[in-house]
Rosetta silent file (secondary structure, phi, psi, omega in degrees, C-alpha in Angstrom):
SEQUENCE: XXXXXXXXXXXXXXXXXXXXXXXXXXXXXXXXXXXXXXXXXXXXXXXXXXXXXXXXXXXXXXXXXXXXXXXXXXXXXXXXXXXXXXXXXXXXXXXXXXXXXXXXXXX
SCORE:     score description
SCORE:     0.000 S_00000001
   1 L     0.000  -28.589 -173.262  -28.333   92.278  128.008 S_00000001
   2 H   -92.696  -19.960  150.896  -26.405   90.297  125.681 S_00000001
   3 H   -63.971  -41.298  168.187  -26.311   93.325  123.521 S_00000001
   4 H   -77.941  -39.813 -172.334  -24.473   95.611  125.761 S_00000001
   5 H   -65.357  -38.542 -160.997  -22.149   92.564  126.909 S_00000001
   6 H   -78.667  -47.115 -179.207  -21.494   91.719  122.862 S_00000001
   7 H   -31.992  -64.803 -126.680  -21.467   96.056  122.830 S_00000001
   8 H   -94.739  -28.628  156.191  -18.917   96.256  125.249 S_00000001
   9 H   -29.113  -57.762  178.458  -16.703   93.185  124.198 S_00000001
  10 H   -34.978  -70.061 -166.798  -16.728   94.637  120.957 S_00000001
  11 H   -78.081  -27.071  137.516  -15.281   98.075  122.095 S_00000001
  12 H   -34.462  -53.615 -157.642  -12.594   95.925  124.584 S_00000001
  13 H   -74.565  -41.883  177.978  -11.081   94.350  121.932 S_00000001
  14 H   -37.731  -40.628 -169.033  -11.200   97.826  119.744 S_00000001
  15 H  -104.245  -46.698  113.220   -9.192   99.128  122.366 S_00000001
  16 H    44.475  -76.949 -143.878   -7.105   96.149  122.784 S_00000001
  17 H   -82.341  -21.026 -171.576   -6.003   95.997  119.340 S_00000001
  18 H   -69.726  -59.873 -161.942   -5.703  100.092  119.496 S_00000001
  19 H   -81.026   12.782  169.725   -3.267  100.038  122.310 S_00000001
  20 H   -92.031  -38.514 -167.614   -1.487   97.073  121.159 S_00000001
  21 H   -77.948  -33.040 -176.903   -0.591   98.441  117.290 S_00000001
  22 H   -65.449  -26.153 -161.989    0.486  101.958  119.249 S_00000001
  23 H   -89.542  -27.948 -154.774    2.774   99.929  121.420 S_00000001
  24 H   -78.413  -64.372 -145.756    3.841   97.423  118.184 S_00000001
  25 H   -75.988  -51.163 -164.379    4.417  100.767  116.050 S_00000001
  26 H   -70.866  -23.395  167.330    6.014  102.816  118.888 S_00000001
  27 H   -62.230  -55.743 -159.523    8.586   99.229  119.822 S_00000001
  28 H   -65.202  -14.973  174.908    9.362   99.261  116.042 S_00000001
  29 H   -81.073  -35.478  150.506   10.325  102.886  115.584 S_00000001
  30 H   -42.573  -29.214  177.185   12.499  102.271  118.994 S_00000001
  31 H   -77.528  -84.408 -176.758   13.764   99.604  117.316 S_00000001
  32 H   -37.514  -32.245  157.788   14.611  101.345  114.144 S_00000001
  33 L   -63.911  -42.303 -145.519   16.671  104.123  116.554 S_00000001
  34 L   -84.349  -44.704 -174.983   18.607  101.113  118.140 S_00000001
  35 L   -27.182  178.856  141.509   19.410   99.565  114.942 S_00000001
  36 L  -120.667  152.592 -173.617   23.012  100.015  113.732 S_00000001
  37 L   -42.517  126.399  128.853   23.532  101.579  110.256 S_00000001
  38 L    -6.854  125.060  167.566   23.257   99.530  107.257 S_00000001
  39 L   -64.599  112.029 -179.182   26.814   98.186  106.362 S_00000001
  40 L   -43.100  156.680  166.764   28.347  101.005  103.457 S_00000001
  41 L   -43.461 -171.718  171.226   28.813   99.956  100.113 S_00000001
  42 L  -105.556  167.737 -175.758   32.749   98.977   99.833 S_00000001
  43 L  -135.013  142.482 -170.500   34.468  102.338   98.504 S_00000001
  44 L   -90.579  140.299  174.276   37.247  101.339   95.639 S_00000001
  45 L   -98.150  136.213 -170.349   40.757  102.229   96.907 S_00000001
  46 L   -86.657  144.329 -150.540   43.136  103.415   94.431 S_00000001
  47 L   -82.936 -164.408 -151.046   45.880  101.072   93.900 S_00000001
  48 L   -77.725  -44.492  170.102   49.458  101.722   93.895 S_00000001
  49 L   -38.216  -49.356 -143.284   49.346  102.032   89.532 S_00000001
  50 L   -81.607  -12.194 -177.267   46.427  103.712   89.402 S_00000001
  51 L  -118.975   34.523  152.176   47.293  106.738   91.832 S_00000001
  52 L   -67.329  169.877  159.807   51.410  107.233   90.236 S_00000001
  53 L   -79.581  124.899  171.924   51.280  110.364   88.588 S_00000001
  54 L   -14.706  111.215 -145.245   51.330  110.820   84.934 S_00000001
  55 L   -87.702  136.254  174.858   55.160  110.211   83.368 S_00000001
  56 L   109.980  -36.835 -160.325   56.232  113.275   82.284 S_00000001
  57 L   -74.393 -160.421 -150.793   54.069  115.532   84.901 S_00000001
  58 H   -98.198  -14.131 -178.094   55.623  117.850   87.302 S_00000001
  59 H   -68.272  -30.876 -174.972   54.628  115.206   90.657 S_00000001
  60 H   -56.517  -62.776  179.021   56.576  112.692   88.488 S_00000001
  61 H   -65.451   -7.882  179.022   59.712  114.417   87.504 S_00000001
  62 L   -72.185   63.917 -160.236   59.435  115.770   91.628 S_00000001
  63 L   -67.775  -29.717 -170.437   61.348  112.651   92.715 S_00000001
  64 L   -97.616   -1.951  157.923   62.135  113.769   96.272 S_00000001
  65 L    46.245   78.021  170.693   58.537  115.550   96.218 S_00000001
  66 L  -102.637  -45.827 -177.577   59.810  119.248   97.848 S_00000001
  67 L   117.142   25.652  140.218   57.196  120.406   95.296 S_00000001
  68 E  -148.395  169.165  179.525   60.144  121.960   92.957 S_00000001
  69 E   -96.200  111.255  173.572   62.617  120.531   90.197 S_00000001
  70 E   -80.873  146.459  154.812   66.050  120.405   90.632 S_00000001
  71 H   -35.972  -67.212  173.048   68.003  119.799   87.281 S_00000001
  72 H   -61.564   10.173  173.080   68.930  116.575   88.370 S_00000001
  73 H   -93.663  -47.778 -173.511   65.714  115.404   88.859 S_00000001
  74 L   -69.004  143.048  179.428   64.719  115.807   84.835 S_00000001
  75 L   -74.526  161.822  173.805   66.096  112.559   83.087 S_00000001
  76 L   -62.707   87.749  175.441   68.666  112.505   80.378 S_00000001
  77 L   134.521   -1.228 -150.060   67.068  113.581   77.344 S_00000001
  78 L  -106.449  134.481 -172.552   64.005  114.927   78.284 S_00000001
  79 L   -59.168    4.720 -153.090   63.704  118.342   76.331 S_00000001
  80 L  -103.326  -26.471 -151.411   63.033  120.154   79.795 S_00000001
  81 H   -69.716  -46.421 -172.986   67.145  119.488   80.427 S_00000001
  82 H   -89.188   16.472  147.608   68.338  122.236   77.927 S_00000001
  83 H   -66.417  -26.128 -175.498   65.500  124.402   78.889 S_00000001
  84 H   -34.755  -54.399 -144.305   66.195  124.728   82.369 S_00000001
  85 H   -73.964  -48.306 -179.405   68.095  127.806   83.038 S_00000001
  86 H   -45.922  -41.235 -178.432   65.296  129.600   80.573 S_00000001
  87 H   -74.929  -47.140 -163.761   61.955  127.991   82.450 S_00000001
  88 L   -56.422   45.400 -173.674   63.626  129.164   85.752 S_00000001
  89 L   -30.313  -71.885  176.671   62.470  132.501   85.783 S_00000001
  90 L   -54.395    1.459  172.955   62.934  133.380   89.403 S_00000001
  91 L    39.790   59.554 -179.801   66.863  132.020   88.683 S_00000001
  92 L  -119.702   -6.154  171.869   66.841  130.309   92.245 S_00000001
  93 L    90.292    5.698  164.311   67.940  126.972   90.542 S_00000001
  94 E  -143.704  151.826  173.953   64.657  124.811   90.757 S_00000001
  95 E  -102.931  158.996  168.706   61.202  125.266   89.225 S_00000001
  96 E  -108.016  161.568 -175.938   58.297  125.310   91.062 S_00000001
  97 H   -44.690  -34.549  177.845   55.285  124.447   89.605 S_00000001
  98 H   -51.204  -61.476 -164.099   53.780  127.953   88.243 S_00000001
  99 H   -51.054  -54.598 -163.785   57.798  127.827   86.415 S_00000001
 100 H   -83.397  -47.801  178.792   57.040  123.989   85.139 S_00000001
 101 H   -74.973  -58.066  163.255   53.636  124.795   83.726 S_00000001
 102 H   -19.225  -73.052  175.600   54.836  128.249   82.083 S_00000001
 103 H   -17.194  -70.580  170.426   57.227  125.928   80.397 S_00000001
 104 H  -106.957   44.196  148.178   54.853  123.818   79.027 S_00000001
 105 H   -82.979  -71.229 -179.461   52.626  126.354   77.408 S_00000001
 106 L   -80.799   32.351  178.647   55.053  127.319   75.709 S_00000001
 107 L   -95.649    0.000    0.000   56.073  124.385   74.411 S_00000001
């Protein structure tokens, strides 16, 4: 008799400990839904320096940034001034960019 009572303890606790680790593992994956997200990495923002545009390009010389160059936007001296009317293909009196790179190929 104290074999089947030790038997049957035995096989209680088995099933015990079974439906307690299903309930432990099914709370922690419940859990694991619930969470909130891991806080991101910081992402570097580009400062005010580091995102002007290149001196000389065409966003630079674009001071009022229509996305073309009037002649009075290239500075005094800059080799683009006595070039104008010649890069201005379309002769509308500003270049657009296609006009501004053309340029400076063949430069």
């Amino acid at each position: 008799m104290t074999n089947k009572m030790s038997r049957n303890k035995y096989s209680m606790t088995l099933t015990i400990s079974a439906v307690l680790m299903s309930l432990g593992l099914g709370a922690s994956q419940a859990m694991a839904q619930d969470a909130p997200a891991p806080p991101q990495e910081p992402v570097a923002v580009a400062t005010d320096a580091a995102a002007a545009p290149a001196p000389g390009s065409f966003e630079a010389l674009d001071v009022n940034a229509d996305a073309s160059l009037a002649k009075e936007e290239i500075p005094a001296g800059d080799p683009l001034q006595k070039k104008f009317n010649k890069a201005d293909t379309d002769k509308d009196g500003h270049l657009n960019k296609d006009e501004f790179n053309a340029y400076l190929a063949k430069r």
